[in-house]
N, C-alpha and C positions, 0 to 999 in steps of 0.2 A: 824160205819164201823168196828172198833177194838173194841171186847169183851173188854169191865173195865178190866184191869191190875193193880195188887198191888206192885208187887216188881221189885223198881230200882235199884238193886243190878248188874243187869246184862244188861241190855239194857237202857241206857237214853233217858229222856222224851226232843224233841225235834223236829226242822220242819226242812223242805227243804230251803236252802238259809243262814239259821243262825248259827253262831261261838258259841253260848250261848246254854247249854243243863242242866239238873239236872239228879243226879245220888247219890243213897246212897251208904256209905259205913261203913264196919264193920269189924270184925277181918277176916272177909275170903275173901272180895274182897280186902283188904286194908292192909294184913298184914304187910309190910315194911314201911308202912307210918305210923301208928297208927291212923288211922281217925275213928273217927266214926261219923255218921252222916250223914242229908239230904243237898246236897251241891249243888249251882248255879256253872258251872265251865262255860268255854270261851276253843274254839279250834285255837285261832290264835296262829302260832308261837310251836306248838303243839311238846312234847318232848322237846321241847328249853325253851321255857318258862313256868311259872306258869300257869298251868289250872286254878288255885283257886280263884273264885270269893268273896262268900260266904257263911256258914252255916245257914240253917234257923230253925228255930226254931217257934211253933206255944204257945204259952201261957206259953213259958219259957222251952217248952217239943220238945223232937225229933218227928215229928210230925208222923201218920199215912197216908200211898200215897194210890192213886186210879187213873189211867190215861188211855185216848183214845188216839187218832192221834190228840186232839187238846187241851183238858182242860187236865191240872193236878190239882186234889182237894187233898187237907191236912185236917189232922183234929188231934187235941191232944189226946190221948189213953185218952178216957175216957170223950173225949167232946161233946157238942153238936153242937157246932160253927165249920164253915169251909172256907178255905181259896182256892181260884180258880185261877190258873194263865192261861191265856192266849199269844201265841206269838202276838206282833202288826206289822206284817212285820217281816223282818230279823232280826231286833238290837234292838227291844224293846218288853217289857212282859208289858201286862196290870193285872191287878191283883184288885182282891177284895175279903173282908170279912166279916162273918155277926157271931156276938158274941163270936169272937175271935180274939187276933192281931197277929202277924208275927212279927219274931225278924230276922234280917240280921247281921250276924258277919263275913265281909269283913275280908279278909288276908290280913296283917303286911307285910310289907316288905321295905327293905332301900327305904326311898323317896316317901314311898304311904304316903297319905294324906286324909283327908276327913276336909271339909269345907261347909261355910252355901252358897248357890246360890239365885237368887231373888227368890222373891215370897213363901219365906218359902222352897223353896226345900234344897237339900245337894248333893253338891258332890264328888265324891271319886275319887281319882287317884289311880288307880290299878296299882300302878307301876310294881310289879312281872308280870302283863298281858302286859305290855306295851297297857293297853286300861283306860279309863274312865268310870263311872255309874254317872248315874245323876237318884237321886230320887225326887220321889213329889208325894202331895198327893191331889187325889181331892177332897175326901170325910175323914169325917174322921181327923185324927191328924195322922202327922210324930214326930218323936222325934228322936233327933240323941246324938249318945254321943261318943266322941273321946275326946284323950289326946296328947296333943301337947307335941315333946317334943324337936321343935327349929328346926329340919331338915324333922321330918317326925312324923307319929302319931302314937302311940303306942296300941293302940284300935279304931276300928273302927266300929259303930253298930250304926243300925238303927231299929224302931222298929213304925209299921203303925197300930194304935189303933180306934178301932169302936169312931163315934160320939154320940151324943143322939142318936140318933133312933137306937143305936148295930152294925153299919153298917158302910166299908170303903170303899176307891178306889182309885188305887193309878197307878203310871206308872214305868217304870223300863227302863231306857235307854243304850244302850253300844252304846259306841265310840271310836274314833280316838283322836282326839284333839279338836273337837270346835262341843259346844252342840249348835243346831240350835233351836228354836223352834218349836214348832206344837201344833195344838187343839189335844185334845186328842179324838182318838178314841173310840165309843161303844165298850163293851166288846163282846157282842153280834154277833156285825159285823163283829168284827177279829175271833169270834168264827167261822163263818160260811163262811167266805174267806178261813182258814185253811180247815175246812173240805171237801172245795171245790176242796181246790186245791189236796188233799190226794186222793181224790174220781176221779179224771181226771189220777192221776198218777196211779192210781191201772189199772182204763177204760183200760187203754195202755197199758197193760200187757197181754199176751197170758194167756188165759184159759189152764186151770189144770182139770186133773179128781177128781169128790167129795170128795174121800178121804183125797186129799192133799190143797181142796180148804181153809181152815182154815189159815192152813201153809202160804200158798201162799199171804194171808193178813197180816200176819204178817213178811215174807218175802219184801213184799212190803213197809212197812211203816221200817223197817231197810237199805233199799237203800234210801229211800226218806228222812228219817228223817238226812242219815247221808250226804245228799248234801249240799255245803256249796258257797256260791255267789261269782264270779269272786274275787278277790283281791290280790294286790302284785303279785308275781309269778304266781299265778293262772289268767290266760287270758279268763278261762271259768268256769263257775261252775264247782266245781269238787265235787266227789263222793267219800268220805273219807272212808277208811277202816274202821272206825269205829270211835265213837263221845267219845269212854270208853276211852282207854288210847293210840288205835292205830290209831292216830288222824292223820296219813300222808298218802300221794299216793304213793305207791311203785310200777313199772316199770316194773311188768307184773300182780302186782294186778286187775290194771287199767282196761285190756284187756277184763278180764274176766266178769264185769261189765258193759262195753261194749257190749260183746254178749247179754247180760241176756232182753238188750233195745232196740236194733235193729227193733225188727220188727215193733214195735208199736212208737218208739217216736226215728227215725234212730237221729236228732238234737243231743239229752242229749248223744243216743249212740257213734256218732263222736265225740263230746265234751272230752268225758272221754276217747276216743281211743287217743287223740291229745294233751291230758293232757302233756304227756313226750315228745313228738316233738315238743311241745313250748317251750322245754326247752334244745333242743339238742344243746352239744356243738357244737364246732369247728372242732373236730377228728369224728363227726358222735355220740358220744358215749348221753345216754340217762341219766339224773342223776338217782341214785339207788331209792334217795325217795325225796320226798320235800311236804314239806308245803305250806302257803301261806306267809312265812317270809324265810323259809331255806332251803335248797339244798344241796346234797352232790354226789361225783361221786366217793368216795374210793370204791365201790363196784358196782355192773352190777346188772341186771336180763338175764333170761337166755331171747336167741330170739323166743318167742312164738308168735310176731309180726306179721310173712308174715300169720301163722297158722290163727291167729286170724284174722285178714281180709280177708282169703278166705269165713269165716263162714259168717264176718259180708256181704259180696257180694254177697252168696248164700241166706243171710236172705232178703235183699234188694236190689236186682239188679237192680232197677228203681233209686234209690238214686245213685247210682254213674257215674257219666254221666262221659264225657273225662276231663272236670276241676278235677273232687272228685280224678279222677286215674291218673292227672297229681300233684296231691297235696298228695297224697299217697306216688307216685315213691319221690317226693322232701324230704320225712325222710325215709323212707323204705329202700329207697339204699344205703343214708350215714350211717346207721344203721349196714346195714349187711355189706359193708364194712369196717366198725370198727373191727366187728370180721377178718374179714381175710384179714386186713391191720398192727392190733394191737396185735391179740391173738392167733396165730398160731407159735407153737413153731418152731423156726429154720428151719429145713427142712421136719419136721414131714409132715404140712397138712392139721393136723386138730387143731378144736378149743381149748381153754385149759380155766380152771377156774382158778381163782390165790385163790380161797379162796370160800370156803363154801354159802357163803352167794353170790356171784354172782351167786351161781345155783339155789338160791331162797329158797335150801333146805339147811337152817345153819349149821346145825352140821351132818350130814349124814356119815352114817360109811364110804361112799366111802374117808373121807378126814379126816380121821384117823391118815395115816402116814406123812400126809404132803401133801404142795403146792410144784409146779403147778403139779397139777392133768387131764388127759384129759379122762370125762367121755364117758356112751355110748347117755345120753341123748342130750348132748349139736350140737353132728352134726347132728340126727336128725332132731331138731328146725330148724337148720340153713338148709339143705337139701330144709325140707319144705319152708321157708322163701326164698329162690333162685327160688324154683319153681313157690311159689304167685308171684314172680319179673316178673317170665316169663310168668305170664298169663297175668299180667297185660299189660305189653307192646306188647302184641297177641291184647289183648282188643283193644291198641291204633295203632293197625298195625305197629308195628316197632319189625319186624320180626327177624332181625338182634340185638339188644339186647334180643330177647326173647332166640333167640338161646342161646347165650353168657350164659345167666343165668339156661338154662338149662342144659349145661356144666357144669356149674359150682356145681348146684345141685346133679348130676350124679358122679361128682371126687368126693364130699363130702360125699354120700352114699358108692361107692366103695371102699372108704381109712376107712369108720367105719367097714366096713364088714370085710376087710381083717386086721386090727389095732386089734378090741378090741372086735374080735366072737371067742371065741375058739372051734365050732361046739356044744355045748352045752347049751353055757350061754354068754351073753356081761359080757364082766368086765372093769375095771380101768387101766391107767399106772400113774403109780406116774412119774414124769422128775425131774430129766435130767438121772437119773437112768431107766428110764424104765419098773421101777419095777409092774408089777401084782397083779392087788388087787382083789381079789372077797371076797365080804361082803357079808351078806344078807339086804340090800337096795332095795325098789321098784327100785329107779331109773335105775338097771341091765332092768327092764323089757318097760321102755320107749322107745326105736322105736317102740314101736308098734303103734304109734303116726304117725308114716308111714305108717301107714293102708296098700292098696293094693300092696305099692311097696317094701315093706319088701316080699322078697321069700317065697314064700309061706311055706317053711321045716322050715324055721326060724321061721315065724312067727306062727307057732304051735307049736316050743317047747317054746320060748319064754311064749306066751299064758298058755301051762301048767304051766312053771314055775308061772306065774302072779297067777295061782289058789293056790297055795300058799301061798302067802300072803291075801289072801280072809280070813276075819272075818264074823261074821253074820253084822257086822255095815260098812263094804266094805273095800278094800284093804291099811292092814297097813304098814307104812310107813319102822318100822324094822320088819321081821321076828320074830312073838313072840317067837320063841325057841332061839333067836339067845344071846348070853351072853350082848350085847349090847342093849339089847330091855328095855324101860324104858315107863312105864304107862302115864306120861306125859311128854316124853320125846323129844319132841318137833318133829323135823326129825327122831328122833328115837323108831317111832311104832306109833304113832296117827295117826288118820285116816283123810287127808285133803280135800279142795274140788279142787282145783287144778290138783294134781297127779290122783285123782279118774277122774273128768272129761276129761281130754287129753286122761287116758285110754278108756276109753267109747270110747269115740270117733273115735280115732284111730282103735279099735276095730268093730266098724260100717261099718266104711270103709275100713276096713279090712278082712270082711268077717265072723267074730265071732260075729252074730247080737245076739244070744243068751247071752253068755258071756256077752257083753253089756247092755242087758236089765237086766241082775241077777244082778249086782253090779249098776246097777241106780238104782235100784228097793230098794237093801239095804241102799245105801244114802237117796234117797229121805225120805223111813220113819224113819232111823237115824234121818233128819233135824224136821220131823211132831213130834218125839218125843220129841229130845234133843236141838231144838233152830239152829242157827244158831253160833255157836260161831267159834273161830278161827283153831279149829283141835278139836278131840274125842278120848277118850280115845278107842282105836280098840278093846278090849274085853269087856268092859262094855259097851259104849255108851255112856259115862258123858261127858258132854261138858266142854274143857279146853281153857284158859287162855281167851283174849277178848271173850268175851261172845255174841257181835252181830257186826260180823265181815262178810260184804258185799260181800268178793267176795266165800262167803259160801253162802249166799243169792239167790245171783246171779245166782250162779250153779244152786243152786235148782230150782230156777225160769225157767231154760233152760231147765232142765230134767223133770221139773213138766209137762211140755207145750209141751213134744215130744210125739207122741203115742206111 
């Protein structure tokens, strides 16, 4: 289904459901760590705790890789012998070799341990993972070698060596605390469960035009592979931003991920829409990101929320019966209520960010001079997000709340028109000063995100302004002439899939159908060329920092699939 791949440098090899992935690394993906090498790593606990499983190694050498959506095969630079891993389910690899062995050098850490188990197997307490491996072998010789040193082990290596016949086979397990047993599985069998299950997740995917249908395969197995199986905090599968290093759901990532599934599998697309409404506090507020061990709420995402479930309603309006839109309104309202119970300055009006990072967009020139800042994008969202309130409660005849919220969205448009339009351009106020900021940031051109209900004089100069920022790889995030404009500069000039898609969008329903199709047209084959990764560089096109980062996937999968 996926053309042979060689380099794990940028995308890791792994499946839908599992915390366990493999990934190389060397002096360019791994600079601050010093690693080199082909590594087993674990996403539980992800940024909190140790990824690091173990280094493998094939005949004492960094091995040479080759992988599909289901086998990864190894082989030593120079060998003839090869090693095959297989997932067996979510928490276990079946693996075998034929005239060659496999070395594992498990990571050291206070309290890890490696010990002999029945039946000849060993096992390791990952204590940095907070998980366990349990090996064994079925064919073939294990050999392990560890040094005790009274509290914990100071080396930890395993190494699965051919029998007479040149030949192993062994299993690979991750856990919690208590290894259960099982027969082991055919390699064969798990080989062709995986493929299956890859081949079902793709089926469900909207078709693309041929140009982009390659993309779109590879697109597919970067959401799929980076799905990870209910646990701890996670009440549902979730769909990680990525399995490389950006291993958590962040709180309008999620959204976007959501659309990209809607039509074909609405299940997995609710799933990841309800990711952060399993998690809403007490105040309404959503946590910024979490894991399946961690949580934090020192920061927001902006409300793209109500936005996003109008689309996900227009994709599947057979899916939302009066339960789905009475189960909607139960996070949606205490949501938007948060904003204009908690984040409305004094008598201003409107909504206000305390920091960079709740606009999604971290360091963006609009927050230069300082917090609390109230942008042009953020009452947009929320505009939009009061109007989905009030459809949705049209939906369920309660006429009388839809009113309410359509008030409400109508004060929140008219307080941004007349706050932060200067007849030319949306800008910034810095508070408690009030002070004036215009940068050169996309986020100036975000109500467009308002499509029809931005006046139409606004929303044509705005619009101009947006060609502006237009690269040939689509609109970057700083102005490249602007003195703060930085190649990988994170919010300042890459090109994302986020801020490009809202534009589109907005722009569709906007009336600038043109417009819209020119800057999808540059993303899309941005993504056929440069992968999927977390932002681009907007004048060259080189893909920066995670390398196969979902809700860049996801887009594309949306845009691939629109005519």
């Amino acid at each position: 289904m996926i053309s042979p791949h060689s380099d794990l440098r940028f995308e890791p090899f792994s499946r839908r459901g599992s915390y366990l992935n493999f990934r190389r690394f060397d002096e360019t993906t791994s600079p601050h760590e010093g690693r080199r090498g082909l590594y087993l790593r674990q996403c539980h606990g992800a940024r909190f705790l140790s990824p690091w499983l173990a280094c493998l190694t094939v005949d004492g050498a960094e091995p040479e890789s080759a992988w599909d959506e289901a086998v990864l095969t190894l082989k030593a630079p120079g060998g003839e012998g090869k090693v095959e891993i297989v997932f067996d389910g979510t928490d276990a690899l079946r693996l075998r070799g034929k005239g060659c062995a496999l070395g594992l050098e498990f990571e050291t850490a206070p309290g890890a341990s490696m010990y002999p188990a029945h039946g000849g197997a060993w096992e390791v307490n990952a204590r940095g993972c907070q998980r366990k491996v349990l090996l064994r072998a079925d064919e073939g010789k294990l050999e392990a070698r560890t040094d005790w040193q009274g509290e914990d082990s100071s080396r930890m290596a395993a190494r699965f060596e051919p029998g007479p016949d040149g030949t192993w086979a062994a299993a690979l397990d991750h856990f919690e605390s208590t290894w259960i047993p099982r027969a082991p599985r055919a390699f064969a069998l798990c080989e062709a469960e995986v493929r299956a299950d890859f081949a079902g997740f793709l089926d469900r995917l909207p078709a693309c035009a041929p140009e982009f249908s390659e993309a779109r395969v590879r697109a597919a197995y970067v959401n799929w592979s980076a799905l990870v199986r209910s646990s701890g905090h996670f009440r549902r599968p979730a769909m990680l931003m990525s399995k490389n290093h950006m291993s958590n759901v962040w709180s309008w990532d999620h959204a976007f991920n959501a659309m990209a599934h809607m039509a074909g599998d609405p299940g997995l697309a609710w799933d990841q829409m309800l990711l952060m409404a399993d998690r809403q506090n007490a105040h309404g507020a959503f946590p910024d990101a979490q894991n399946d061990i961690h949580e934090h709420f020192n920061f927001c995402k902006p409300p793209i929320h109500g936005w996003a479930v109008s689309r996900l309603r227009a994709a599947r309006p057979d899916f939302f019966t009066p339960d789905r839109l009475r189960e909607t309104l139960a996070w949606l309202e205490p949501w938007t209520r948060w904003w204009l119970n908690h984040r409305l300055w004094e008598d201003n009006g409107l909504p206000l960010y305390l920091h960079g990072n709740d606009s999604g967009w971290d360091n963006s020139t609009f927050f230069l001079k300082g917090v609390p800042v109230l942008t042009p994008d953020l009452p947009a969202f929320l505009a939009l997000q009061c109007r989905e309130l009030a459809e949705v409660h049209t939906a369920l005849g309660q006429s009388a709340d839809a009113r309410r919220w359509t008030a409400e969205a109508e004060r929140i448009q008219k307080l941004l028109l007349r706050t932060l339009w200067d007849g030319e351009r949306f800008f910034a106020l810095r508070l408690p000063e009030e002070e004036k900021i215009t940068a050169d940031t996309l986020i100036e051109t975000m109500p467009l995100v308002l499509g029809d209900r931005l006046p139409d004089d606004i929303r044509s100069k705005v619009a101009r302004r947006l060609r502006r920022y237009l690269t040939p790889y689509g609109p970057a995030t700083e102005h490249p002439d602007s003195p703060h404009y930085t190649p990988d500069g994170y919010w300042r000039g890459p090109v994302w899939a986020p801020s490009t898609f809202l534009l589109i969008d907005g722009l569709r329903r906007g009336g600038e159908p043109a417009l819209a199709d020119d800057i999808a047209r540059r993303f899309l084959r941005l993504c056929a060329r440069s992968g999927f990764a977390e932002n681009f560089n907007a004048l060259t096109g080189d893909p920066l920092r995670d390398k196969a980062y979902t809700w860049t996937s996801s887009v594309f999968l949306i845009l691939a699939a629109q005519p």
